[in-house]
N, CA, C and O atoms as a DFTB+ gen file, in Angstrom:
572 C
 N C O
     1  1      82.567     105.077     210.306
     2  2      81.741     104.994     209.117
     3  2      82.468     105.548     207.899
     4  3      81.994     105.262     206.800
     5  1      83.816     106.482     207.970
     6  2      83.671     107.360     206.735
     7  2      85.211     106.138     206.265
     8  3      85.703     105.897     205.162
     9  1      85.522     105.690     207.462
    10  2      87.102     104.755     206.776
    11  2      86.180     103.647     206.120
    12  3      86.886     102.820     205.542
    13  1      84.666     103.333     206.013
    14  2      84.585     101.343     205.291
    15  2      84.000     102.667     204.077
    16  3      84.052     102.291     202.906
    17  1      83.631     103.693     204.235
    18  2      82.360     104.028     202.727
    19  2      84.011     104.487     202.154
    20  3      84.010     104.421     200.924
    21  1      85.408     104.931     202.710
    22  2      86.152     105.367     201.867
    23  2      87.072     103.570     201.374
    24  3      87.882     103.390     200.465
    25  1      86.609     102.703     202.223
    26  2      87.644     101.502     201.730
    27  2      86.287     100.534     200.646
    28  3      86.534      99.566     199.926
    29  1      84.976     101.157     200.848
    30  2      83.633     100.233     200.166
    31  2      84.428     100.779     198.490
    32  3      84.860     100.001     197.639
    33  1      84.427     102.838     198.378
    34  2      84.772     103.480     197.360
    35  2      85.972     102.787     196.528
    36  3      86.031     102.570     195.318
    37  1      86.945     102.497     197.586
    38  2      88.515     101.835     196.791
    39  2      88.298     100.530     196.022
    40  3      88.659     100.223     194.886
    41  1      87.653      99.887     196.886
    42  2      87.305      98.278     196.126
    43  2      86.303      98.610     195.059
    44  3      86.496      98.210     193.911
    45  1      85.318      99.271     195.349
    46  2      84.962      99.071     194.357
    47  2      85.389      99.693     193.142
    48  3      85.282      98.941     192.173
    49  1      85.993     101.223     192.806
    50  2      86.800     101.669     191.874
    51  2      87.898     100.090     191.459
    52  3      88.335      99.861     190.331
    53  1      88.062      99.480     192.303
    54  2      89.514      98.227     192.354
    55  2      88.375      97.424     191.222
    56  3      88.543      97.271     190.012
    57  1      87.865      97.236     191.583
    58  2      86.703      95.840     190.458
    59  2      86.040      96.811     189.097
    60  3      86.130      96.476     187.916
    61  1      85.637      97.570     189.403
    62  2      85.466      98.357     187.925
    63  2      87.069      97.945     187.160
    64  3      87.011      96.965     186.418
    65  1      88.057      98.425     187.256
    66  2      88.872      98.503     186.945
    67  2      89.608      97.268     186.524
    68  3      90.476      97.384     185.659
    69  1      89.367      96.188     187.009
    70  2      89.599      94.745     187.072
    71  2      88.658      94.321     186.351
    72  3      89.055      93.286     185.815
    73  1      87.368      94.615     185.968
    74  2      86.544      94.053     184.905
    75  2      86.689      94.437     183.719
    76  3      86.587      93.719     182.724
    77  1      86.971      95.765     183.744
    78  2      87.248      96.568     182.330
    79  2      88.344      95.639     181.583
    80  3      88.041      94.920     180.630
    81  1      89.879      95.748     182.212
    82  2      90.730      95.401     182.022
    83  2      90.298      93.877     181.409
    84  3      90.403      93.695     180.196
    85  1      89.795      92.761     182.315
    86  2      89.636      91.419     181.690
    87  2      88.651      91.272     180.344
    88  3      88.710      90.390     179.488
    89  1      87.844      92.259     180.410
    90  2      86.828      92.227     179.285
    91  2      87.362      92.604     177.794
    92  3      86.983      92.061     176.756
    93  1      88.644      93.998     177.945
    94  2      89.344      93.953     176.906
    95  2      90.179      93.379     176.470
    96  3      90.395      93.402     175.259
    97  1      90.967      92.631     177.383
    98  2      91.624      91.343     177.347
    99  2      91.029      90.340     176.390
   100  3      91.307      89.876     175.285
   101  1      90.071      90.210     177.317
   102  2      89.622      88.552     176.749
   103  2      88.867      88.972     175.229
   104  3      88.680      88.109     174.371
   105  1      88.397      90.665     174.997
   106  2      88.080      90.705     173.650
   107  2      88.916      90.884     172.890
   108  3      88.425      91.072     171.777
   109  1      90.311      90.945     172.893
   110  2      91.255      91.473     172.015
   111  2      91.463      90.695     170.583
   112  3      91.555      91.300     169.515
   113  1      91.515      89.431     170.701
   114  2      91.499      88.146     169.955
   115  2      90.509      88.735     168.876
   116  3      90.833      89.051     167.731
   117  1      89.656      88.800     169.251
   118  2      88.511      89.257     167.930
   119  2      88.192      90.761     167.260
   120  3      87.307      91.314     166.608
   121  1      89.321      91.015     167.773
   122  2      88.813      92.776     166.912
   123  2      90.158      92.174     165.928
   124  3      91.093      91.403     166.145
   125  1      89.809      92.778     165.044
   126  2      90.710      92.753     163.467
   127  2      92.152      93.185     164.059
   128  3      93.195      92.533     164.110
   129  1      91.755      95.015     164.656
   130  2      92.889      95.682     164.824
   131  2      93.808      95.662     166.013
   132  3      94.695      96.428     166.388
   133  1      93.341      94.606     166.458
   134  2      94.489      93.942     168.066
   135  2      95.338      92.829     167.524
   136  3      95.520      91.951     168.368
   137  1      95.684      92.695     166.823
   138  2      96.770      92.056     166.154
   139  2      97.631      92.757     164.957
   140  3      97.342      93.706     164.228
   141  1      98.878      91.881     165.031
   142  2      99.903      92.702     163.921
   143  2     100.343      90.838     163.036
   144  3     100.786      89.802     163.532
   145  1     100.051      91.097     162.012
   146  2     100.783      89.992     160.626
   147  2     101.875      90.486     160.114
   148  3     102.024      91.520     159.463
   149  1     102.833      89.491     160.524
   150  2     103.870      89.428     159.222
   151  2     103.891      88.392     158.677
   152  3     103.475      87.261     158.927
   153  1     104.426      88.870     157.879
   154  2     103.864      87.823     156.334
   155  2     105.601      87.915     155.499
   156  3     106.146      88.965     155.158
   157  1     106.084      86.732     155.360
   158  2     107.725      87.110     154.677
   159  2     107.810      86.043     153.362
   160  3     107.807      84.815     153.451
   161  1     107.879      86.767     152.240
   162  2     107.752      86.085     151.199
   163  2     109.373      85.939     150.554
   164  3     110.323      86.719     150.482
   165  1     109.148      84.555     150.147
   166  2     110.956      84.127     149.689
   167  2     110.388      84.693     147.954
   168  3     109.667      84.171     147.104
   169  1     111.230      86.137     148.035
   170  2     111.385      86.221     146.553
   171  2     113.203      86.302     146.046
   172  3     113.652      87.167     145.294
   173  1     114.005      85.195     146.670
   174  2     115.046      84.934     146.478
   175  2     115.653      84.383     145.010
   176  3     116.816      84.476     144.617
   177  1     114.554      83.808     144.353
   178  2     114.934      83.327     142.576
   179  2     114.560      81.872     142.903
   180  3     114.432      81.236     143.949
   181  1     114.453      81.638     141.783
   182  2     113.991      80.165     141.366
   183  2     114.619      79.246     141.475
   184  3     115.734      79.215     140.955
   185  1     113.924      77.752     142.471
   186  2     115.100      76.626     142.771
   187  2     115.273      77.454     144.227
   188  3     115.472      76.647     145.136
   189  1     115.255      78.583     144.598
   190  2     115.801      78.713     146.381
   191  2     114.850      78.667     147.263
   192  3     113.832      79.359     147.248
   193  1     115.234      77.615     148.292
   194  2     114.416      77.599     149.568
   195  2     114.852      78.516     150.254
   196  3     116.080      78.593     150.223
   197  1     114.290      79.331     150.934
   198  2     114.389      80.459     152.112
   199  2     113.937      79.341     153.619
   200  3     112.822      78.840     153.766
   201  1     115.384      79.119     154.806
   202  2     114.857      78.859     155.704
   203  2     114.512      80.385     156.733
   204  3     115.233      81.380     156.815
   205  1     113.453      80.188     157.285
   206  2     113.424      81.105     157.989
   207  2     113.426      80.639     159.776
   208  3     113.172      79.470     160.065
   209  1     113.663      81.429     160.628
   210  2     113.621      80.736     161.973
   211  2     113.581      82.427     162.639
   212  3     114.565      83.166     162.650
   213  1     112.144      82.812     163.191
   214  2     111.837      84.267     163.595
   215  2     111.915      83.449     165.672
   216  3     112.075      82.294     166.067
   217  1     111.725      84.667     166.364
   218  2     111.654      84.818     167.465
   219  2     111.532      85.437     168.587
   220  3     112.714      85.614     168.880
   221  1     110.868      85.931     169.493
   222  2     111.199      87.223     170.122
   223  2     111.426      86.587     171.759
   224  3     112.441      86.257     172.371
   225  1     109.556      86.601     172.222
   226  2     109.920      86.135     173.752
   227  2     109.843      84.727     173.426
   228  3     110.768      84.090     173.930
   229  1     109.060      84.067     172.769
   230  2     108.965      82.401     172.367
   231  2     109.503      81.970     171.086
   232  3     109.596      82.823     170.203
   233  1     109.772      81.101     170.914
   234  2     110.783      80.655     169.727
   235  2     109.650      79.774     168.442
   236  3     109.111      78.669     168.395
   237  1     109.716      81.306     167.299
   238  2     108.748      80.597     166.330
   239  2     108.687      79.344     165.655
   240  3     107.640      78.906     165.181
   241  1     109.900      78.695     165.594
   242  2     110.628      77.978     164.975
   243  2     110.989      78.079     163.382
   244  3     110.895      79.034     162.611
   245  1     111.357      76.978     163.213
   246  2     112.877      76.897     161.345
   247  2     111.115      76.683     160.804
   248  3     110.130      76.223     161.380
   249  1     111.310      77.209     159.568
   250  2     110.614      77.274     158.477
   251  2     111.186      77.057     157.518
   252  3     112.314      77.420     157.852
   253  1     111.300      76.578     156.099
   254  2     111.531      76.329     154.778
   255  2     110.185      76.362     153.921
   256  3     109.197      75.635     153.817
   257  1     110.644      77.610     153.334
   258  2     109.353      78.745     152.633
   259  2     109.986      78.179     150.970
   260  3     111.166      78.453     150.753
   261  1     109.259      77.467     149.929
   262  2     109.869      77.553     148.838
   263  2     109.986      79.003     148.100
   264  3     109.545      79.949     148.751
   265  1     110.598      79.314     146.659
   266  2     110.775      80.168     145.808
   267  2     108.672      80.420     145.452
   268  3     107.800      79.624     145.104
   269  1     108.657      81.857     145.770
   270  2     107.063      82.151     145.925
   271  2     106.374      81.813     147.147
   272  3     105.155      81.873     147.309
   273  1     107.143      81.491     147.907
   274  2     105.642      80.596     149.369
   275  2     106.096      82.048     150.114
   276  3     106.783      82.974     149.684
   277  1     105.579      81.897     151.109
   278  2     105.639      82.501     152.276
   279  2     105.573      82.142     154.087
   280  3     104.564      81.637     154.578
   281  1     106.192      82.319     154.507
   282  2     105.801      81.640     156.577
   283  2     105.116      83.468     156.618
   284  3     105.518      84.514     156.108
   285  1     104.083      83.162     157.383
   286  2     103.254      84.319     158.449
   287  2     103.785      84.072     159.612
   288  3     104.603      83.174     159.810
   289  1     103.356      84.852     160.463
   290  2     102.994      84.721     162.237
   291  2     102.224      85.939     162.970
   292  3     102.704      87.041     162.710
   293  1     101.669      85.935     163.405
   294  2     100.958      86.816     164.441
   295  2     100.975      86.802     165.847
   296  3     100.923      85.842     166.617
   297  1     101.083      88.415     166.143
   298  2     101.487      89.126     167.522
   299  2     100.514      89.522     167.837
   300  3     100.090      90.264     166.951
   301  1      99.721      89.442     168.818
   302  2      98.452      89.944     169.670
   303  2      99.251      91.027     170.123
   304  3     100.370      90.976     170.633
   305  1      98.319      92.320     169.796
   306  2      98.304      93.361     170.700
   307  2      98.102      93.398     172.280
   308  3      97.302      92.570     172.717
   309  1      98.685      94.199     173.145
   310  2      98.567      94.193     174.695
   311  2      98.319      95.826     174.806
   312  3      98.301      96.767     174.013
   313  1      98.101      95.605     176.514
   314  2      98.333      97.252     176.753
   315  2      99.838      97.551     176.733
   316  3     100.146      98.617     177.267
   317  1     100.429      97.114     176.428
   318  2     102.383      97.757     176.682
   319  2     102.794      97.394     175.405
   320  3     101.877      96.961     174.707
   321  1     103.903      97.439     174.882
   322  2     104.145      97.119     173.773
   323  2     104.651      96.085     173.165
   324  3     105.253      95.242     173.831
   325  1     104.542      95.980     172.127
   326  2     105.120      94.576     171.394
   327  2     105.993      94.060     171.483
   328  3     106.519      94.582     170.500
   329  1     106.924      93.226     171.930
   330  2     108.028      93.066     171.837
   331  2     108.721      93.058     170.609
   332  3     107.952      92.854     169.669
   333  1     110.162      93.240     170.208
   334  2     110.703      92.865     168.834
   335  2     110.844      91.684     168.684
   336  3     111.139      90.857     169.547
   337  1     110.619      91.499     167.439
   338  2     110.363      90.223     166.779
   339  2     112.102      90.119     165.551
   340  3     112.638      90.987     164.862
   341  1     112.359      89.061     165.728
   342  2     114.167      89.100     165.022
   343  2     113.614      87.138     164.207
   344  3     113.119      86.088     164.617
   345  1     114.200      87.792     162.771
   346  2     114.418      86.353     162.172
   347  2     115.630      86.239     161.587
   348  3     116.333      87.136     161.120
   349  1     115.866      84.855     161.654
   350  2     117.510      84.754     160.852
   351  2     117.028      84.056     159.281
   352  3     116.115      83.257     159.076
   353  1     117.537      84.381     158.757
   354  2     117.606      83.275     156.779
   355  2     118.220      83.060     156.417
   356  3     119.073      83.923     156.207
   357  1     118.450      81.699     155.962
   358  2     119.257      80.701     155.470
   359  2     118.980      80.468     153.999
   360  3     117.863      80.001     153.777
   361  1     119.879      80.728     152.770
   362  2     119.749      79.792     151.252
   363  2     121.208      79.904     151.183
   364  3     122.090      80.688     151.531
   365  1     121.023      78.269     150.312
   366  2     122.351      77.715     150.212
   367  2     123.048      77.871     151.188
   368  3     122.757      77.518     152.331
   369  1     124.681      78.770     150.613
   370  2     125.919      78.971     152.057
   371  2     125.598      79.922     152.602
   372  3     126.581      80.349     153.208
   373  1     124.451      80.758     152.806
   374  2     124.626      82.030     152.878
   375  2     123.299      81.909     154.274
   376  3     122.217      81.321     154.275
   377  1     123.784      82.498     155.032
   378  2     122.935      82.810     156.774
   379  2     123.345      84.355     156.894
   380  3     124.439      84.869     156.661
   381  1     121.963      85.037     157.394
   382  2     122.207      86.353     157.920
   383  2     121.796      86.281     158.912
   384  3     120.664      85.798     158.926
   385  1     122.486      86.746     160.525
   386  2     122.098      86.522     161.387
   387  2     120.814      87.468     161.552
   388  3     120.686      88.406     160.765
   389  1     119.720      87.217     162.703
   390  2     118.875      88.003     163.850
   391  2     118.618      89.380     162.960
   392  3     119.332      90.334     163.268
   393  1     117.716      89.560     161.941
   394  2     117.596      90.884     161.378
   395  2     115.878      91.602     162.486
   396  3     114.951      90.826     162.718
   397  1     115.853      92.546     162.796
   398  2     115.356      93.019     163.526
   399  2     113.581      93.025     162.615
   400  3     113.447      93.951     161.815
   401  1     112.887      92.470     162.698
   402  2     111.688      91.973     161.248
   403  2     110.297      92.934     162.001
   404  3     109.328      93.325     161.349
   405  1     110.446      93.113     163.113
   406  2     109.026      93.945     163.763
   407  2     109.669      94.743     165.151
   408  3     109.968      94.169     166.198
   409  1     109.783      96.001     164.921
   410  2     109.975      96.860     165.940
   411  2     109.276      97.758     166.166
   412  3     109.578      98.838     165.659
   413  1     108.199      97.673     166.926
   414  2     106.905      99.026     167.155
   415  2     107.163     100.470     166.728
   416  3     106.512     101.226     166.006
   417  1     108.279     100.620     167.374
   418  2     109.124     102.086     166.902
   419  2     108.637     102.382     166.014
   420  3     107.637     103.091     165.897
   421  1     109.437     101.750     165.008
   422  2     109.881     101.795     163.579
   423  2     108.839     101.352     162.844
   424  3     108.587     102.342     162.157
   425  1     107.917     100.348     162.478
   426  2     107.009      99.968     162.027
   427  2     105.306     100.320     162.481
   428  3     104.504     100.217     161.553
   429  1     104.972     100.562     163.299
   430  2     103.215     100.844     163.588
   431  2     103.545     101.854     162.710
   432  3     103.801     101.227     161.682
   433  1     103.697     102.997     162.473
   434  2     103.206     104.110     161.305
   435  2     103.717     103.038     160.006
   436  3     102.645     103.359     159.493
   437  1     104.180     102.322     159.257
   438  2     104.729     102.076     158.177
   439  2     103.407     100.990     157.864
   440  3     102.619     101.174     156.935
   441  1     103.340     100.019     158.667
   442  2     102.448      98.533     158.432
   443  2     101.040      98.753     159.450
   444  3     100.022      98.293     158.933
   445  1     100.844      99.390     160.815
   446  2     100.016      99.258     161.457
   447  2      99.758      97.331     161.706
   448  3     100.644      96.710     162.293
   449  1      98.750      96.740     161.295
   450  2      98.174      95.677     161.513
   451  2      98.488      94.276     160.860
   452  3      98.276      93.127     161.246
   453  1      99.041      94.771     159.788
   454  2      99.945      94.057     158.183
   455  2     100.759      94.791     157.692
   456  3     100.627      95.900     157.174
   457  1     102.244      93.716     157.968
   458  2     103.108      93.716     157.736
   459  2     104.075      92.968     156.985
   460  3     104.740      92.083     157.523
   461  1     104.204      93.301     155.652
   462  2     104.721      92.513     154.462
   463  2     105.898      92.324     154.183
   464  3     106.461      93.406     154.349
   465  1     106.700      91.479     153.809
   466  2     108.201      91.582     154.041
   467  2     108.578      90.532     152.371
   468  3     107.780      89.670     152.003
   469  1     109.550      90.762     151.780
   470  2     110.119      90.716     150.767
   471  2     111.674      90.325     150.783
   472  3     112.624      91.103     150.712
   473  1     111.698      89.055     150.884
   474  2     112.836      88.495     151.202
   475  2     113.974      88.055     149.741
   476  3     113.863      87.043     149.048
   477  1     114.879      89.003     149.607
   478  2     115.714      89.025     148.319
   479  2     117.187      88.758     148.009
   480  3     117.426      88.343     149.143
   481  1     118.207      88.673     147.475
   482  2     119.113      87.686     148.055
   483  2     120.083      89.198     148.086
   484  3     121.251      88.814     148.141
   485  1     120.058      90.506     148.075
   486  2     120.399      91.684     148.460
   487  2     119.929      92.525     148.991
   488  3     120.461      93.635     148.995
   489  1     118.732      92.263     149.641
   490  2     117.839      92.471     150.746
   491  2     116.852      92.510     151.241
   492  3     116.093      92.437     150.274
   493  1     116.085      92.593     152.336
   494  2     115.002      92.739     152.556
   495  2     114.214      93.632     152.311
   496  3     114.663      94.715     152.686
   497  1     112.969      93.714     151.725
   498  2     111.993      95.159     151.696
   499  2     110.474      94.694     152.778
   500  3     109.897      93.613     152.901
   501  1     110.321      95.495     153.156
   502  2     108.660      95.890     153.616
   503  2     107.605      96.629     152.646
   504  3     107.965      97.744     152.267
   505  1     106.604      96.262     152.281
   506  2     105.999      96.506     151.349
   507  2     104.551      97.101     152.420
   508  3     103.756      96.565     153.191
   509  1     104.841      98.655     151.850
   510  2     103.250      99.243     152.199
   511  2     102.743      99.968     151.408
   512  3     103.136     100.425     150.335
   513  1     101.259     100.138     152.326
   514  2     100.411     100.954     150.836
   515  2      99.928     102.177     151.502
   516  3     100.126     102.280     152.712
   517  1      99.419     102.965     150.968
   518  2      99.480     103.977     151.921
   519  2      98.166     104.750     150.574
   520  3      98.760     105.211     149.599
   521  1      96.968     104.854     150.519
   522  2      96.225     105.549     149.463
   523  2      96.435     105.023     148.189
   524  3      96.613     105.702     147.177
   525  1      96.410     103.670     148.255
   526  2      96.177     102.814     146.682
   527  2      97.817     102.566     146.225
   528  3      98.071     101.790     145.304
   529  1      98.986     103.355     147.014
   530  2     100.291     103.365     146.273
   531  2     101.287     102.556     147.445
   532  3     101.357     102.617     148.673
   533  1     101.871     101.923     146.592
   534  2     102.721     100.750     147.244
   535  2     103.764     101.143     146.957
   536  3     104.102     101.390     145.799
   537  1     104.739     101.325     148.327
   538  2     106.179     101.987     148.848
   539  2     106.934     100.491     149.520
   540  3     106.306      99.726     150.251
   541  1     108.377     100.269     149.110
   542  2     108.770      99.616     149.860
   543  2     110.175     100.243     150.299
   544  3     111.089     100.848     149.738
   545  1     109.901      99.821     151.501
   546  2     110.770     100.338     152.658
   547  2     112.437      98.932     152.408
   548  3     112.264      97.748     152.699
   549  1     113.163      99.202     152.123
   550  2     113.954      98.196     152.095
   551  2     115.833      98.350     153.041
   552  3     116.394      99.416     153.294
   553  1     116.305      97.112     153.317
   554  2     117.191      97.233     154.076
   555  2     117.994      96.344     153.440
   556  3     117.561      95.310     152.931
   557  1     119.506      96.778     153.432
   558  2     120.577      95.769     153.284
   559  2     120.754      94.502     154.140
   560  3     120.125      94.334     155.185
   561  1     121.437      93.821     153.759
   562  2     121.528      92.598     155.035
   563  2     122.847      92.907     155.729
   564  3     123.971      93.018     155.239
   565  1     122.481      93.006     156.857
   566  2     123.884      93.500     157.920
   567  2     123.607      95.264     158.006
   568  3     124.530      96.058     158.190
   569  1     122.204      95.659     157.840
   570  2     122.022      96.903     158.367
   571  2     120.891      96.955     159.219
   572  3     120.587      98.010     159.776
């Protein structure tokens, strides 16, 4: 009797645990804050197309963002972490390879949920706000 009420106890702790899990799952989609946006705006100058082509585990594909447009994409939150997210950009002769565009590390304290990016022909910035005041975080190309 005490091995099925201690194997009745396991399964069922096993299905609590298995419902929880699918229920936050399957709600994740709709809470605001289970997702992360980036958002990469070609502020390269006037007359330049910005191609963009991002990627991490699936391949976002080539984008051509005009002078002012922008390409988005969105990363669903999990229980483990995000993977990094890497885009390359193309105007005119000029390609910078795989710049590292979303790394949990480095970014959840900076962007949390939105993540703004500022694409310039001497570098990239991230644009956050933090109490009404807008900081941008910016990087050379090839750093």
């Amino acid at each position: 009797m005490a091995a099925s009420s201690s194997s009745l106890i396991r399964n069922s702790a096993f299905l609590l645990v298995l419902t929880f899990l699918v229920t936050v799952t399957s709600t994740a989609r709709y809470v605001g804050a289970l997702h992360i946006d980036v958002k990469l705006t070609n502020d390269l100058g006037a007359g330049l197309n910005l191609t963009v082509h991002c990627k991490s585990i699936e391949d976002l594909g080539v984008h051509v963002v005009p002078y002012n447009g922008f390409y988005n994409f969105t990363m669903d939150l999990s229980f483990f972490e995000v993977p990094p997210h890497y885009c390359q950009f193309k105007w005119k002769n000029v390609t910078y390879p795989w710049f590292l565009i979303y790394d949990q590390s480095r970014d959840w304290n900076l962007c949390r949920n939105y993540c703004p990016w500022s694409i310039k022909q001497q570098r990239l910035c991230m644009r956050t706000s933090n109490s009404g005041a807008t900081k941008e975080h910016c990087y050379t190309w090839g750093s």
